[in-house]
C-alpha positions as CSV (number, residue, x, y, z in Angstrom):
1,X,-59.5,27.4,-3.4
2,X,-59.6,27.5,-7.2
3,X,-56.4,27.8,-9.3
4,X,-58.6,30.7,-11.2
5,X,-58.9,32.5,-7.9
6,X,-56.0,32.0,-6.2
7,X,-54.5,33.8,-9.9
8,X,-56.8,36.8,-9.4
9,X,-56.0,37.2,-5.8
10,X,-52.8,36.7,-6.1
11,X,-52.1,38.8,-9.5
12,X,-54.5,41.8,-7.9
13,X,-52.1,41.6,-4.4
14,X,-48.6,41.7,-6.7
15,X,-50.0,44.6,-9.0
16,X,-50.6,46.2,-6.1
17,X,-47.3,45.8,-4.4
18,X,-45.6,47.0,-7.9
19,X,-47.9,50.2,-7.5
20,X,-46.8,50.4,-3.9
21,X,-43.1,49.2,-3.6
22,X,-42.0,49.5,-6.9
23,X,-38.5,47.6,-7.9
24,X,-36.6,47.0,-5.3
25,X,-33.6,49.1,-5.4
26,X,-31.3,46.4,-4.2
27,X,-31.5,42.5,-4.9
28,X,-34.0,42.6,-7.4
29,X,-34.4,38.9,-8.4
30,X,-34.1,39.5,-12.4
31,X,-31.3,41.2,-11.5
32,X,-29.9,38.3,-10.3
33,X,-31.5,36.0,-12.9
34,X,-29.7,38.4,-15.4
35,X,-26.4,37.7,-13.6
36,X,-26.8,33.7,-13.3
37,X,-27.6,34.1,-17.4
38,X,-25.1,35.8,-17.8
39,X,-22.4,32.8,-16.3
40,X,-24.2,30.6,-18.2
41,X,-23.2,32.6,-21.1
42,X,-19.9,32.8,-20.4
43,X,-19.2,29.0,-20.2
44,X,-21.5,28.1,-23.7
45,X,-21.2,31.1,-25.8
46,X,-20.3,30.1,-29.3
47,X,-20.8,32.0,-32.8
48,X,-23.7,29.8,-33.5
49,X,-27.6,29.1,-33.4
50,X,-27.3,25.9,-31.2
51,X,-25.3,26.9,-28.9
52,X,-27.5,30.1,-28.4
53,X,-30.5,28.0,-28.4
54,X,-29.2,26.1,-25.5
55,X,-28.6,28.6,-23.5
56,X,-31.9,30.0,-24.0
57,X,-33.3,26.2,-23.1
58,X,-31.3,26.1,-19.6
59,X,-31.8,29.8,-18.7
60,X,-35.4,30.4,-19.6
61,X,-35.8,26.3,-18.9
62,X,-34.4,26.9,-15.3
63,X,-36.9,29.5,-14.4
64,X,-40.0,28.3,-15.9
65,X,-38.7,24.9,-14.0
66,X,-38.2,26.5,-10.6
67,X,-41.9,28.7,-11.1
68,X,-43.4,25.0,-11.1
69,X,-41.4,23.5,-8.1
70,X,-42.3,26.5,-6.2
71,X,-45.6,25.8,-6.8
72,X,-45.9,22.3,-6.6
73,X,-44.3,22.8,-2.7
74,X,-47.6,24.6,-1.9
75,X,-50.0,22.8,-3.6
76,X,-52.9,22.3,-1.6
77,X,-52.0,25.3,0.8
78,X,-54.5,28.3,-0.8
79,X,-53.1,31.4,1.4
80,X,-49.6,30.0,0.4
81,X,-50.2,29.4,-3.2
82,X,-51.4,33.5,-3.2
83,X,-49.0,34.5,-1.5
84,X,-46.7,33.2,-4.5
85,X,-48.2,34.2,-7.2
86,X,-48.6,37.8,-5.5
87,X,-44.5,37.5,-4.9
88,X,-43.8,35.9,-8.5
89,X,-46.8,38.8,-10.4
90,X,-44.6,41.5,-8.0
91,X,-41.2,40.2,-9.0
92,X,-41.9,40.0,-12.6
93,X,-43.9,43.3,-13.4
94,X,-42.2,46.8,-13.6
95,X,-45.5,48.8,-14.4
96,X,-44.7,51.4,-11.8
97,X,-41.1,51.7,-12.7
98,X,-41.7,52.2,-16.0
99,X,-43.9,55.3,-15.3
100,X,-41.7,56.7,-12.7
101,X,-38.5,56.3,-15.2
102,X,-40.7,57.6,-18.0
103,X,-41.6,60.7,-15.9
104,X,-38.2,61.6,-14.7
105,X,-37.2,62.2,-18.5
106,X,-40.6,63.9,-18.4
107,X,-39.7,66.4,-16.0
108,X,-36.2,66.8,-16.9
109,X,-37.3,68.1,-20.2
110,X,-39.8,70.0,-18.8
111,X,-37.3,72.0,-17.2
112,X,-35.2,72.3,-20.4
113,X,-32.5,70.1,-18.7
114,X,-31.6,68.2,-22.2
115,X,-28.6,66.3,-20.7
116,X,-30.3,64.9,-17.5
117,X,-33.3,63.8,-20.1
118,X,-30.4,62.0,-22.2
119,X,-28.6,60.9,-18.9
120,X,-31.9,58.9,-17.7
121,X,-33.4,57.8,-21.3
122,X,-30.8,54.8,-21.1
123,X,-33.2,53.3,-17.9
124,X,-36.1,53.1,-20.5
125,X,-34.7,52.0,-23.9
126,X,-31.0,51.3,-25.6
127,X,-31.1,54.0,-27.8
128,X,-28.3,56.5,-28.3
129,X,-29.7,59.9,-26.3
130,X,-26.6,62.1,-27.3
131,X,-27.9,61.8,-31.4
132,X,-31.7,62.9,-30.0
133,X,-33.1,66.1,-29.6
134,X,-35.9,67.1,-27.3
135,X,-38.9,66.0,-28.8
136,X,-36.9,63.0,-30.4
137,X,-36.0,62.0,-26.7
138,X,-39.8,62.5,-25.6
139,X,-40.8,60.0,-28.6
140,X,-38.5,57.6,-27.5
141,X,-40.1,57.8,-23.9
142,X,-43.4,57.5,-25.8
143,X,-42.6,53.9,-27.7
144,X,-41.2,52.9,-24.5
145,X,-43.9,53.4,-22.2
146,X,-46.1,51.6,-24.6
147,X,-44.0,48.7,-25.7
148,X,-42.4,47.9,-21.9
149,X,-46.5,47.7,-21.2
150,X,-46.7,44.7,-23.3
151,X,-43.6,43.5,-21.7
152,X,-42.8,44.6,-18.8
153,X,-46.6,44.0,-17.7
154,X,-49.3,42.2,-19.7
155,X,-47.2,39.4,-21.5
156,X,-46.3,38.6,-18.1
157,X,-50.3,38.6,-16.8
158,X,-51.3,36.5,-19.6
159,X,-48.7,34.1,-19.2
160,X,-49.7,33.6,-15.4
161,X,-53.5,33.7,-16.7
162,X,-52.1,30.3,-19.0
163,X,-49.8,28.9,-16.6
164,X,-49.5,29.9,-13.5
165,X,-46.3,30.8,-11.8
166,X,-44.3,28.9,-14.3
167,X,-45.9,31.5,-16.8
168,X,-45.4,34.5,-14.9
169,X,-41.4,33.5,-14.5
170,X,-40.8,31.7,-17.5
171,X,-42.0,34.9,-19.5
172,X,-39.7,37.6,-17.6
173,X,-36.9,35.4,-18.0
174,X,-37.4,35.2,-22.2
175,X,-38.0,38.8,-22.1
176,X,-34.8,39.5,-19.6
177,X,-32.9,37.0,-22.2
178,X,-34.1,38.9,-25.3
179,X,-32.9,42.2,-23.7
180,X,-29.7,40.9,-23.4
181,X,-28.7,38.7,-26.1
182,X,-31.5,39.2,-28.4
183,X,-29.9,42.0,-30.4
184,X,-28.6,42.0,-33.4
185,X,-25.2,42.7,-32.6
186,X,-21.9,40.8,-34.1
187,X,-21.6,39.2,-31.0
188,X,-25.5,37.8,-30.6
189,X,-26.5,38.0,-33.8
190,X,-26.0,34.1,-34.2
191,X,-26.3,33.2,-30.2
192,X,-28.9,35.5,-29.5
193,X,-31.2,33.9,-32.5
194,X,-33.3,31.7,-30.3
195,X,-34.0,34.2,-27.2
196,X,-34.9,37.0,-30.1
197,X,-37.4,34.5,-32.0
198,X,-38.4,32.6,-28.5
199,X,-39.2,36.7,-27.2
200,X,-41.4,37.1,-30.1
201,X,-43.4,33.9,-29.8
202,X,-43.8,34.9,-26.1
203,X,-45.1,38.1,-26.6
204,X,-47.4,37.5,-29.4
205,X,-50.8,37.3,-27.3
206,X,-49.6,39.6,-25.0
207,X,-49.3,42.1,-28.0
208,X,-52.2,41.9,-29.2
209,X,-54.0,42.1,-25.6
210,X,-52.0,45.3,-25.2
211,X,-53.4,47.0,-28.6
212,X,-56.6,46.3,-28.1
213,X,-56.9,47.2,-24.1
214,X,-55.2,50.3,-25.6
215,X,-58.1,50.8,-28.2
216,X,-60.9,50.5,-25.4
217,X,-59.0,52.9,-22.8
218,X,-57.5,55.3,-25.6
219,X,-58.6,59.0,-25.9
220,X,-59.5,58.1,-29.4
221,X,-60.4,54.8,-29.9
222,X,-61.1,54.9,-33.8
223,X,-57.7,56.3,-34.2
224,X,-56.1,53.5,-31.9
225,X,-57.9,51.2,-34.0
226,X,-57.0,53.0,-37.4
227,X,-53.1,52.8,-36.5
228,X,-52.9,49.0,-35.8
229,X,-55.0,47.6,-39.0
230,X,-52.7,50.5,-40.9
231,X,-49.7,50.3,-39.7
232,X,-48.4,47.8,-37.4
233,X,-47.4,45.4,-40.1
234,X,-44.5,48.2,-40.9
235,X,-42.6,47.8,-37.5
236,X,-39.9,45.4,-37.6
237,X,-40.7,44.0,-34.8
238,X,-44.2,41.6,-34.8
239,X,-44.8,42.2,-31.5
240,X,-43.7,46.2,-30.7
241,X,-45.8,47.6,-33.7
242,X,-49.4,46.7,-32.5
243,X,-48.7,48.2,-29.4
244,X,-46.9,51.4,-30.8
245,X,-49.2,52.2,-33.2
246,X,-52.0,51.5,-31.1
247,X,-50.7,53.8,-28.6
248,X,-50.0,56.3,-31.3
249,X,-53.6,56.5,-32.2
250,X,-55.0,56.3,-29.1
251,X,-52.4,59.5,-28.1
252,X,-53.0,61.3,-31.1
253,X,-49.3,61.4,-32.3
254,X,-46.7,59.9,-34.6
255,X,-44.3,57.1,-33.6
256,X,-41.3,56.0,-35.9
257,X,-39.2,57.2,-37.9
258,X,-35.2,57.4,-37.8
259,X,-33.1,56.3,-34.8
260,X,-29.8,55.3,-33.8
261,X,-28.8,52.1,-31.5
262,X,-25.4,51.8,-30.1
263,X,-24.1,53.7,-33.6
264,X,-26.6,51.9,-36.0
265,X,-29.1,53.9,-37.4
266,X,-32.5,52.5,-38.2
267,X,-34.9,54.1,-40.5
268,X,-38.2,52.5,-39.5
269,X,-42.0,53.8,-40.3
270,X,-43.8,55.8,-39.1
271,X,-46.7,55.0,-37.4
272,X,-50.4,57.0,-37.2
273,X,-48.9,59.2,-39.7
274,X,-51.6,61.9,-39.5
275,X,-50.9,62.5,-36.1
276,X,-49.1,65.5,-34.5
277,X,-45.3,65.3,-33.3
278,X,-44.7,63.9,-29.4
279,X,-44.5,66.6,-27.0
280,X,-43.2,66.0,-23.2
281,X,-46.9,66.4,-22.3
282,X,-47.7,63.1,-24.2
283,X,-45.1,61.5,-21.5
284,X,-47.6,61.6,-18.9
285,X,-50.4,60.9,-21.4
286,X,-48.7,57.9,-22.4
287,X,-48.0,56.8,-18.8
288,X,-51.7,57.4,-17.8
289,X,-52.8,55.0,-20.5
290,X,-50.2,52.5,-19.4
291,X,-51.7,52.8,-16.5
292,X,-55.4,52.0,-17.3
293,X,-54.0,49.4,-19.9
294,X,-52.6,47.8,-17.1
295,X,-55.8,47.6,-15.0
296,X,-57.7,46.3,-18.0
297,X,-55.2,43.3,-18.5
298,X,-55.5,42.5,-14.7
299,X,-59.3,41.9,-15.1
300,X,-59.2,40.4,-18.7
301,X,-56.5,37.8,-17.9
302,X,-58.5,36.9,-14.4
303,X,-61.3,36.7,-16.3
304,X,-59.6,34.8,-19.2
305,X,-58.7,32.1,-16.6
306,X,-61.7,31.5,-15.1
307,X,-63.2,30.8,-18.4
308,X,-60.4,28.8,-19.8
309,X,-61.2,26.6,-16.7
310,X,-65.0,26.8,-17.2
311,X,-64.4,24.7,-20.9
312,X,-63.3,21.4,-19.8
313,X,-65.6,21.3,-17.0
314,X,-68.7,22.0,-19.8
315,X,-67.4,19.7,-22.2
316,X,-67.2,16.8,-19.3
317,X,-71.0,18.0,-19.0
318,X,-72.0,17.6,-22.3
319,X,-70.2,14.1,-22.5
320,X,-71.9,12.9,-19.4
321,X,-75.3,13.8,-21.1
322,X,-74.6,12.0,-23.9
């Protein structure tokens, strides 16, 4: 069987075991990635890039390394070889997580219960709930459910559409590294350099993919469309404004603006400033898009490999009729 296939088989059986199963509740195995960083961490943390950088080289290194030994042990073996990538796509998405967190705050401020909403909001982002109000918190759920799409879900289909099951590991384990030394606290701000600037390099295409599956699938695709050329460049982050002010558009509503992170308060942009305020009806909005985002990618990065393989074998072609 065909690498190509045995991708699209094997992504379309993980995605639907995320949709199914969701995270496991116990012995999730970024869990314990995060745990075997975090020893690593503990023996070579130093106030200072290199050191950081190394740390980023063995942890996201080791997993990447272990993706490809896993899948050079069934090489040749097509029903295995599925069966892996459907484990690794299943391991390293959170698609339905995401929604279900997202939805619990949902509900929670639904029924005007303000401290569960902050007591959950913690699951989806770092933020500080106890400085946000209702409609702050449901704009925070918002950003989330559309930037943890990119992450949590399409970076990691494109990089299994480029590389297989070193691609699908590799890229949870930057993104789990970013998440936990990437910030800039005193602590990480020199250590956590490399994960921070390897996350963004990581997530780059799977950015952009995002934005523009959420420009086809958006409500309003001209405003989707509108919000990224306009302002995505104003996000700090290269990778988290596409996909929020896509999302914005697409929704109808404005992202940005002040917020507070473990006591530091960031005034950042707005985004799709012509748009309404969030609402905890654009919660489920904003999960449904995920949602249909998330489909999209599955087919575009299936697709994508097929025809990534399709180019050597036409330019062998066109060299043997030469």
């Amino acid at each position: 069987m065909r690498a190509d296939r045995i991708f699209a088989y094997g992504a379309t059986a993980g995605l639907i075991g995320d949709l199914l199963l969701g995270d496991p509740r116990r012995g999730h195995p970024v869990a314990a990635f995060g745990r075997a960083a975090g020893a690593v961490e503990r023996v070579l943390w130093r106030d200072h890039r290199g050191w950081g950088a190394l740390h980023t080289a063995v942890c996201a290194g080791g997993a990447t390394a272990a993706g490809a030994l896993l899948s050079r042990g069934v090489r040749g073996r097509p029903a295995l070889s599925v069966a892996l990538t459907a484990a690794a796509t299943w391991t390293v998405v959170g698609g339905t997580s995401l929604g279900r967190e997202a939805r619990t705050v949902g509900a929670a401020l639904t029924a005007r219960d303000v401290a569960r909403a902050r007591e959950r909001l913690p699951h989806l982002c770092g933020r500080d709930p106890h400085s946000l109000d209702e409609q702050q918190i449901a704009r925070a759920v918002v950003e989330s459910v559309a930037e943890n799409t990119s992450d949590a879900v399409v970076g990691a289909l494109v990089w299994g559409a480029l590389a297989g099951v070193p691609g699908l590991l590799g890229f949870r384990a930057v993104n789990t590294l970013d998440a936990m030394v990437g910030h800039k606290s005193p602590r990480y701000r020199a250590f956590g350099w490399a994960s921070a600037r390897l996350d963004d390099l990581a997530g780059w295409p799977g950015a952009r993919l995002t934005a523009a599956l959420a420009v086809l699938a958006g409500p309003d695709r001209r405003g989707a469309a509108r919000a990224w050329r306009d302002d995505a460049h104003r996000h700090p982050s290269p990778n988290a404004g596409p996909v929020e002010a896509a999302f914005a558009g697409a929704l109808g509503v404005r992202l940005g603006g002040t917020l507070a992170y473990g006591g530091r308060v960031e005034h950042r942009p707005v985004l799709n400033g012509d748009g309404r305020p969030v609402d905890v009806t654009d919660i489920e909005r904003a999960v449904r898009l995920s949602r249909r985002v998330t489909l999209l990618a599955l087919v575009a990065s299936a697709a994508g490999r097929l025809a990534f393989r399709r180019i050597p074998a036409a330019r062998r072609r066109q060299g043997g009729d030469r």
